[in-house]
TIDREN-941896 format. One record per residue (C-alpha): residue number from 1; residue in three letters; x, y negated, z negated. Coordinates in Angstrom, 1 decimal, padded with zeros to 4 digits. Example, Ala and Ser with C-alpha at 12.3 -4.5 7.8 and 13.67 -1.06 7.14 Angstrom:
<sites>
{1; ala; {012.3; 004.5; -007.8}};
{2; ser; {013.7; 001.1; -007.1}};
</sites>
This chain:
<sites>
{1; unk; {170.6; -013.6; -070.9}};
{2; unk; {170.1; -017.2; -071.5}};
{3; unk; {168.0; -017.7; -075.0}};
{4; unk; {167.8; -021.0; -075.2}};
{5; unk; {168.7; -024.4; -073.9}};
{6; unk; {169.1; -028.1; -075.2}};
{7; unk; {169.0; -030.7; -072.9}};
{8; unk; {170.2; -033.9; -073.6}};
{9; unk; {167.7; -036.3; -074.8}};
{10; unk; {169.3; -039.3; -072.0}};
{11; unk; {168.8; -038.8; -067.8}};
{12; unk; {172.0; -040.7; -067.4}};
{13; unk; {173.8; -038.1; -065.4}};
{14; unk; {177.4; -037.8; -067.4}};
{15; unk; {180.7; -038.5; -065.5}};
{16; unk; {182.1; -035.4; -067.3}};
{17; unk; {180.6; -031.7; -068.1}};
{18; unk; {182.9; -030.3; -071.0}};
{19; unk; {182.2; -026.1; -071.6}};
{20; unk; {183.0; -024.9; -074.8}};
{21; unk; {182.7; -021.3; -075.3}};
{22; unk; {182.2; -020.2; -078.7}};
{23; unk; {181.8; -016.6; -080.6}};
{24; unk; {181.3; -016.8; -084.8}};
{25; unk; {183.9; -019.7; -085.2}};
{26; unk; {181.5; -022.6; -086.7}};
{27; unk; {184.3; -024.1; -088.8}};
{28; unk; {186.7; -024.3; -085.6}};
{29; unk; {183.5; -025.1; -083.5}};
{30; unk; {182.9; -028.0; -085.8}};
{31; unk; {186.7; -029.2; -085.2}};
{32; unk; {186.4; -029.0; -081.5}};
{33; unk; {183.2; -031.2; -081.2}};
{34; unk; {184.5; -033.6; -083.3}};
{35; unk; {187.6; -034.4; -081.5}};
{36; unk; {185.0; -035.0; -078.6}};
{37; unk; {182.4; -037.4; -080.2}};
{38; unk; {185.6; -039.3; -081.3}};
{39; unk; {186.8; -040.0; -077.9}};
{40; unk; {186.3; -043.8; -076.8}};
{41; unk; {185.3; -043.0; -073.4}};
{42; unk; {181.6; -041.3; -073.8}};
{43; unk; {180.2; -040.8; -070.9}};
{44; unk; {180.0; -036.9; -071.0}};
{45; unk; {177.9; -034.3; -072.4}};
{46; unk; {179.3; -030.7; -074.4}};
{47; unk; {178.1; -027.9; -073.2}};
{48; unk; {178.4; -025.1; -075.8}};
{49; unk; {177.7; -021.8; -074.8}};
{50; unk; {177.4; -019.5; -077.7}};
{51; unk; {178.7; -015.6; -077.0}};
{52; unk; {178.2; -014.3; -080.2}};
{53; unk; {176.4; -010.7; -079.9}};
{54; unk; {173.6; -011.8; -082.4}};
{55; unk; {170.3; -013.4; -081.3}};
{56; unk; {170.4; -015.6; -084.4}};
{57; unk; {170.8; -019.1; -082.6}};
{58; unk; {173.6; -021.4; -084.7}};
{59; unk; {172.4; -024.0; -087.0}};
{60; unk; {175.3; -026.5; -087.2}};
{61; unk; {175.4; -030.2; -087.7}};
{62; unk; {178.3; -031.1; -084.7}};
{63; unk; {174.9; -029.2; -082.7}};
{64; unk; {172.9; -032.1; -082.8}};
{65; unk; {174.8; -034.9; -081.8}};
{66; unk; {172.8; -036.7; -078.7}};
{67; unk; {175.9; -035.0; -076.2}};
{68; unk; {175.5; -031.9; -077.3}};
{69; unk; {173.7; -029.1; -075.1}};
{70; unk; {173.5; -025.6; -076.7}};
{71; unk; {173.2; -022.3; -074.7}};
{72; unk; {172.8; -019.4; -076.3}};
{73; unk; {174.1; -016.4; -074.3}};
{74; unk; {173.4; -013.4; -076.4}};
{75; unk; {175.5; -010.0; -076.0}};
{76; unk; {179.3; -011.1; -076.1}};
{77; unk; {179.6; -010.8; -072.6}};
{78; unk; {183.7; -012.8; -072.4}};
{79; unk; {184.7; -016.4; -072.1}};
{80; unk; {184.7; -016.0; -067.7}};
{81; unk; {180.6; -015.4; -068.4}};
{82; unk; {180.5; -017.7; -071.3}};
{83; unk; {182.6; -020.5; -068.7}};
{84; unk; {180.9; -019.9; -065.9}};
{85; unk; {177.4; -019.9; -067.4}};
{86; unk; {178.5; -023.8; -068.7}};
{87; unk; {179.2; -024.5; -065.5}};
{88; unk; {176.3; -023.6; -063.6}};
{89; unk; {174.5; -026.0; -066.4}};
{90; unk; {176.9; -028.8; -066.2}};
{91; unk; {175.7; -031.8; -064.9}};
{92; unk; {178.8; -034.0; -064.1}};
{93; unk; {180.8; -034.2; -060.9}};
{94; unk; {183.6; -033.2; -063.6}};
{95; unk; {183.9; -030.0; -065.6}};
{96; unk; {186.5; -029.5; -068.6}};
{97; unk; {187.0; -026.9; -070.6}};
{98; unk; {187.8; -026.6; -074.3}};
{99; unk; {188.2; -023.6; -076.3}};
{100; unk; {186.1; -023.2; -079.8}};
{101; unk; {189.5; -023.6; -081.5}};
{102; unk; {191.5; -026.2; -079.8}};
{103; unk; {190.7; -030.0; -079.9}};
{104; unk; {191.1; -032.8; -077.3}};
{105; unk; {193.6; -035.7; -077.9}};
{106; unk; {192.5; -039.0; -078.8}};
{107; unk; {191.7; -040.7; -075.8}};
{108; unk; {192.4; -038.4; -073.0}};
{109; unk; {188.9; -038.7; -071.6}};
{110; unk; {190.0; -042.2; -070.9}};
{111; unk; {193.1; -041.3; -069.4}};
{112; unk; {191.8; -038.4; -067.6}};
{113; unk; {188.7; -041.3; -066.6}};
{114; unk; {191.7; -043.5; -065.1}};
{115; unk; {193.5; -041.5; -063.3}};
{116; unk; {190.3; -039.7; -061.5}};
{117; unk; {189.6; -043.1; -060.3}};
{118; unk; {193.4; -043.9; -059.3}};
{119; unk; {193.5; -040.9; -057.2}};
{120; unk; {190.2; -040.4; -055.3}};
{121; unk; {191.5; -037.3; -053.5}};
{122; unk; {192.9; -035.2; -056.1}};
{123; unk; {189.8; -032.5; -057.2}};
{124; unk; {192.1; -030.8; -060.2}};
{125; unk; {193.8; -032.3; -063.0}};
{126; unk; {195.6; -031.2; -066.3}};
{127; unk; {197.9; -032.2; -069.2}};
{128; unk; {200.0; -032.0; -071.8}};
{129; unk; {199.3; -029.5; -074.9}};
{130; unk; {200.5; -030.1; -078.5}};
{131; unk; {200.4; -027.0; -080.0}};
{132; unk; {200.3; -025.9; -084.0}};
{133; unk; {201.2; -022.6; -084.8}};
{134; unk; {202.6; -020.7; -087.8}};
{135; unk; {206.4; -019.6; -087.4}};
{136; unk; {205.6; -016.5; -089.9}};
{137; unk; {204.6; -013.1; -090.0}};
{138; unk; {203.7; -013.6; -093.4}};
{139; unk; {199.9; -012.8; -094.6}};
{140; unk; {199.3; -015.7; -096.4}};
{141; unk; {200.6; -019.0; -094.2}};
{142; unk; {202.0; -022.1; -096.4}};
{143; unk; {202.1; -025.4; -095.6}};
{144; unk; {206.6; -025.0; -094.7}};
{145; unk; {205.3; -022.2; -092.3}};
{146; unk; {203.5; -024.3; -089.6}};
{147; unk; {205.3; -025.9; -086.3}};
{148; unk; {204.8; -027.9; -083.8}};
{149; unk; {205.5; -028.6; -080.4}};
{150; unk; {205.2; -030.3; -077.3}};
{151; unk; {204.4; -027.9; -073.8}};
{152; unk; {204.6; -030.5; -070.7}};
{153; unk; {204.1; -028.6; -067.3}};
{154; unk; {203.8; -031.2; -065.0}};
{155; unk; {204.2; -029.7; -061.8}};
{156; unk; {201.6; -030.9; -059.1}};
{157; unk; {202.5; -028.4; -057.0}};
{158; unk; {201.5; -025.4; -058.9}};
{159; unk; {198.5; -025.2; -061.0}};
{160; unk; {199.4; -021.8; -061.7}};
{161; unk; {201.9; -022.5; -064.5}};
{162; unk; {199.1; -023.5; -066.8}};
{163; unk; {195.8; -022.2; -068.3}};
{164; unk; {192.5; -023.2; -068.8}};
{165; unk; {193.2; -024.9; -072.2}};
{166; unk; {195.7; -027.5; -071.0}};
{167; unk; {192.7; -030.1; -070.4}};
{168; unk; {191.7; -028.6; -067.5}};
{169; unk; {189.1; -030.7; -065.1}};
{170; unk; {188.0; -029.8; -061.9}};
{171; unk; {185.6; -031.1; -059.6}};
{172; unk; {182.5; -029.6; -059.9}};
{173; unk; {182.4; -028.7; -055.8}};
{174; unk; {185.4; -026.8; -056.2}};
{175; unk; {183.4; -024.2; -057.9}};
{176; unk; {181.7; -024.6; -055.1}};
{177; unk; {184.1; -023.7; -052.7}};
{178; unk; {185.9; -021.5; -054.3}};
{179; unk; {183.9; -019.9; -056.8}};
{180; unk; {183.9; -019.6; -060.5}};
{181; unk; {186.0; -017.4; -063.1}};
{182; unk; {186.2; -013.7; -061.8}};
{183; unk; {184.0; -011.6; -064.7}};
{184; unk; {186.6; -008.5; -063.8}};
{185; unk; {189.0; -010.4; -065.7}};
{186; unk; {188.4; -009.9; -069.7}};
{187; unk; {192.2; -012.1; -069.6}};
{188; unk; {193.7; -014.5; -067.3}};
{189; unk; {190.7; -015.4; -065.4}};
{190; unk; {191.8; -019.1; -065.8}};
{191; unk; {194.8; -017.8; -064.0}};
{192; unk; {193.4; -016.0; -061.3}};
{193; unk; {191.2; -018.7; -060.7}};
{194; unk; {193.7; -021.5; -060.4}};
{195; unk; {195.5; -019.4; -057.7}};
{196; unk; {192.7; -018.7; -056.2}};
{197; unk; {192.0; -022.6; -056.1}};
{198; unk; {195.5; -023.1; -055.0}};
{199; unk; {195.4; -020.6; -052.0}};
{200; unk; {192.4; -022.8; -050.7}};
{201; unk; {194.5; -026.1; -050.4}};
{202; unk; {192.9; -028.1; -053.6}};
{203; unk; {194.8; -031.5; -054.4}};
{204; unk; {196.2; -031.3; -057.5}};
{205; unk; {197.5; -033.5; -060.4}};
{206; unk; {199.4; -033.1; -063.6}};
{207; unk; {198.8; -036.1; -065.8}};
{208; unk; {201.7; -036.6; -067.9}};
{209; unk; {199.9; -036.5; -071.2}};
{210; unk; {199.5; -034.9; -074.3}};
{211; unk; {195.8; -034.0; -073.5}};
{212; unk; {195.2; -031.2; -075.8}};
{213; unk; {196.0; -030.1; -079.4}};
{214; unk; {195.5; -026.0; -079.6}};
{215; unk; {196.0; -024.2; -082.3}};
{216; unk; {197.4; -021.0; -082.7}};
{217; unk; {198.0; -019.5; -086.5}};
{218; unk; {195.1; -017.6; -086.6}};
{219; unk; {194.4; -014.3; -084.9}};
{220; unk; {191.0; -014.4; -083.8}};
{221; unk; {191.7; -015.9; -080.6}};
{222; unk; {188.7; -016.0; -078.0}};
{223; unk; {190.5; -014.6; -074.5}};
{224; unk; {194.3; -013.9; -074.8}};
{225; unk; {197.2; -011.8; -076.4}};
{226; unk; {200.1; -010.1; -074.7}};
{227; unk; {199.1; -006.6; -075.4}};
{228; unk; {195.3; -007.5; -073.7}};
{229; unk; {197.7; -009.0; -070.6}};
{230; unk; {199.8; -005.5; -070.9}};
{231; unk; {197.5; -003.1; -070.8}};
{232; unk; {194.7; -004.3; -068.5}};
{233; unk; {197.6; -005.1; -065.6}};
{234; unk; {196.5; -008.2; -065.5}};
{235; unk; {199.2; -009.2; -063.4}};
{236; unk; {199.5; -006.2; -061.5}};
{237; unk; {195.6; -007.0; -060.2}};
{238; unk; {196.5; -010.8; -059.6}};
{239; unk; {199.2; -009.7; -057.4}};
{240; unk; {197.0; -007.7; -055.6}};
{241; unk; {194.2; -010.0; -055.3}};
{242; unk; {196.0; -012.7; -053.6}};
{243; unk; {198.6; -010.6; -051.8}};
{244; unk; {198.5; -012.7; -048.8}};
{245; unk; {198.6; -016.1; -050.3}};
{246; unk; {201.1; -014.9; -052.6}};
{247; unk; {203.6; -013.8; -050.1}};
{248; unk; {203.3; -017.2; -047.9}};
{249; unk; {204.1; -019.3; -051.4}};
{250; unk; {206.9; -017.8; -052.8}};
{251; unk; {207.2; -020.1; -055.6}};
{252; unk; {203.4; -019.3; -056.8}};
{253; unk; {204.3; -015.8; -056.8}};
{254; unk; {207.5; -016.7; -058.9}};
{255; unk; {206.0; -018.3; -061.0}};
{256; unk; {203.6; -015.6; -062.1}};
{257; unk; {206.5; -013.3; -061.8}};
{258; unk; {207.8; -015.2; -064.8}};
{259; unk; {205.0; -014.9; -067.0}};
{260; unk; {204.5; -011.5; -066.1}};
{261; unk; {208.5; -010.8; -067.1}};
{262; unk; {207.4; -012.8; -070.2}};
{263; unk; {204.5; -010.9; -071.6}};
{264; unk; {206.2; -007.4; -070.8}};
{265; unk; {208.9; -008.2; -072.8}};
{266; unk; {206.8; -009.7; -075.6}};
{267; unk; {204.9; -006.7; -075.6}};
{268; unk; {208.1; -004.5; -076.0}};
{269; unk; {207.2; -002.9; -072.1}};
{270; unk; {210.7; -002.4; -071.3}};
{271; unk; {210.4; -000.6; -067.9}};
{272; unk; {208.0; -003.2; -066.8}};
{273; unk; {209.5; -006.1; -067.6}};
{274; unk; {212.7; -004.8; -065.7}};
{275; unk; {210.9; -004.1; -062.6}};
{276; unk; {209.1; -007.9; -062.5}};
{277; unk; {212.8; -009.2; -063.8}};
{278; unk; {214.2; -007.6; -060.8}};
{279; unk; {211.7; -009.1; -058.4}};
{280; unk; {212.3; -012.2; -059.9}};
{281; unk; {216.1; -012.8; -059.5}};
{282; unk; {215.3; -012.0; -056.1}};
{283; unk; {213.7; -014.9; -055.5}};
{284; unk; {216.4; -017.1; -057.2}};
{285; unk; {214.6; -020.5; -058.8}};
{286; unk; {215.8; -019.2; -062.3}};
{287; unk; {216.1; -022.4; -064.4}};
{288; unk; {211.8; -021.7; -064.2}};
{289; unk; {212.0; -020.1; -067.4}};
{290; unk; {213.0; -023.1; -068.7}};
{291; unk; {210.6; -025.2; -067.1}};
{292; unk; {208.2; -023.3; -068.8}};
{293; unk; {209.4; -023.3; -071.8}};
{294; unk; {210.5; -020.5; -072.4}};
{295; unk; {213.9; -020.6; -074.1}};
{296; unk; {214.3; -018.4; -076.9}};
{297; unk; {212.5; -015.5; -074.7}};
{298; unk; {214.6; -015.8; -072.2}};
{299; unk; {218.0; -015.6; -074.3}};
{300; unk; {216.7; -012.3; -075.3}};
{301; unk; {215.4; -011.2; -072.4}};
{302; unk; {218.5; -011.7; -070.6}};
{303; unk; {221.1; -010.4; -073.1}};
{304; unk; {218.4; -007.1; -073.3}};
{305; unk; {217.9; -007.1; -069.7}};
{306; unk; {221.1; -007.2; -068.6}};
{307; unk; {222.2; -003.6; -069.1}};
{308; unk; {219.2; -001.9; -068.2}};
{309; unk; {219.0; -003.9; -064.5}};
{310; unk; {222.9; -003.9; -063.5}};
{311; unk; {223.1; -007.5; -062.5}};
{312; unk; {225.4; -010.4; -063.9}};
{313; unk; {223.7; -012.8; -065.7}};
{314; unk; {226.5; -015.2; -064.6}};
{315; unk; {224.1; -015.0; -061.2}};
{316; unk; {221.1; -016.3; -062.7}};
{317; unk; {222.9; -019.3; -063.5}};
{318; unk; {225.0; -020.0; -060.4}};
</sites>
């Protein structure tokens, strides 16, 4: 249920609708609309859409900058409600997302601006991610623990390698067309969207960018972990969903045979991740896992792997 609703104080209809889902983060919150009201291009409003399971709207400053629109969606109902619910309130021709804890880059919205208007028929764009995250298991993180790196998955023809958090924009009539985030889906609904929006024939363009900054050394993360993928066959269920677009693109279905591979062995599901492994050596295309990334996983997965499934490793590389 909808509780309440800010509009924007100006009728100028925004070129871009930005959805930021939030549940009890405000200092993260705070971050994420900041790296917004910074951007130089500003012709865009921020739709946040509060799933917190309280009634008790939020009273935050970042809340009442002139952009800003605030729906309050009391009962924690998931970020594919919390999404969708921004986008049936957006008023752009282009939707973005950005999670409560990640920020955009400076300036993408003017690069993202550009290219929209270089490329008139491409209705789906994304970028580069820099990512911060603590390389430690300990409980208190210092300053020596945290990386960085750089995630650049610039494929145009498959949206499917990235997720909803890689500055994600989309036209708003491919909503239309296509519908929005599938609610069955507590995880991966950016996922199964984008191969649902690939399966219908929708342009798309990887901007080769470093769009977003995302953050990941904390453990209150809004939509995702391996064990969540694991054990709600997440995979399984996109495989089944799309059966028939999946077995006319092969190199879709490879490609979410890797990260299925990927989260099975990350989630120590041995007999799993042996059955995707074998599916996907079938299909050859195996320097994938390094497209995506993927390196140190995959050294381990393929000197554990390698007993258990019977096959040379010496093939994957030929």
């Amino acid at each position: 249920m909808v509780n309440k609703i800010d509009t924007v104080a100006s009728k100028q209809v925004p070129f871009f609708s930005i959805v930021v889902p939030t549940c009890g983060r405000p200092g993260m919150l705070e971050r994420a609309i900041g790296s917004l009201v910074a951007q130089g291009f500003t012709a865009f409003e921020i739709v946040v859409v509060d799933d917190r399971p309280t009634a008790e709207p939020l009273s935050l400053s970042c809340l009442e900058h002139d952009s800003v629109r605030y729906i309050q969606n009391t009962g924690a109902h998931g970020v594919a409600n919390a999404r969708n619910l921004g986008i049936d309130q957006a008023r752009a021709e282009w939707v973005l997302f950005l999670d409560d804890d990640d920020e955009l880059a400076d300036d993408y919205l003017t690069t993202l601006h550009q290219a929209i208007l270089a490329d008139a028929d491409v209705e789906f764009f994304w970028s580069g991610v820099r990512v911060f995250y603590a390389d430690s298991d300990k409980a208190v993180v210092t300053a020596s623990d945290w990386k960085t790196k750089e995630i650049k998955l610039y494929k145009d023809d498959d949206a499917t390698y990235i997720g909803a958090s890689y500055g994600v924009a989309l036209k708003r009539s491919v909503f239309q067309r296509c519908g929005n985030f599938d609610v069955d889906f507590p995880v991966g609904e950016d996922t199964e969207l984008f191969v649902r929006v690939m399966s219908e024939g929708i342009k798309a363009r990887a901007i080769p960018h470093i769009g977003m900054i995302k953050h990941e050394t904390h453990v209150e993360r809004l939509s995702t972990n391996y064990t969540k993928y694991a054990d709600l066959n997440i995979y399984e269920r996109i495989f089944r969903k799309h059966r028939a677009y999946l077995a006319d693109n092969r190199k879709v279905y490879h490609t979410q045979l890797c990260w299925a591979s990927l989260v099975y062995i990350n989630n120590g599901n041995f007999s799993d991740t042996k059955y995707f492994f074998q599916e996907f050596l079938t299909l050859g295309h195996y320097w994938s896992y390094f497209n995506m990334g993927c390196y140190r996983t995959v050294h381990y997965m393929t000197s554990t792997i390698k007993k258990w499934c019977g096959l040379s490793i010496s093939r994957a590389s030929a």
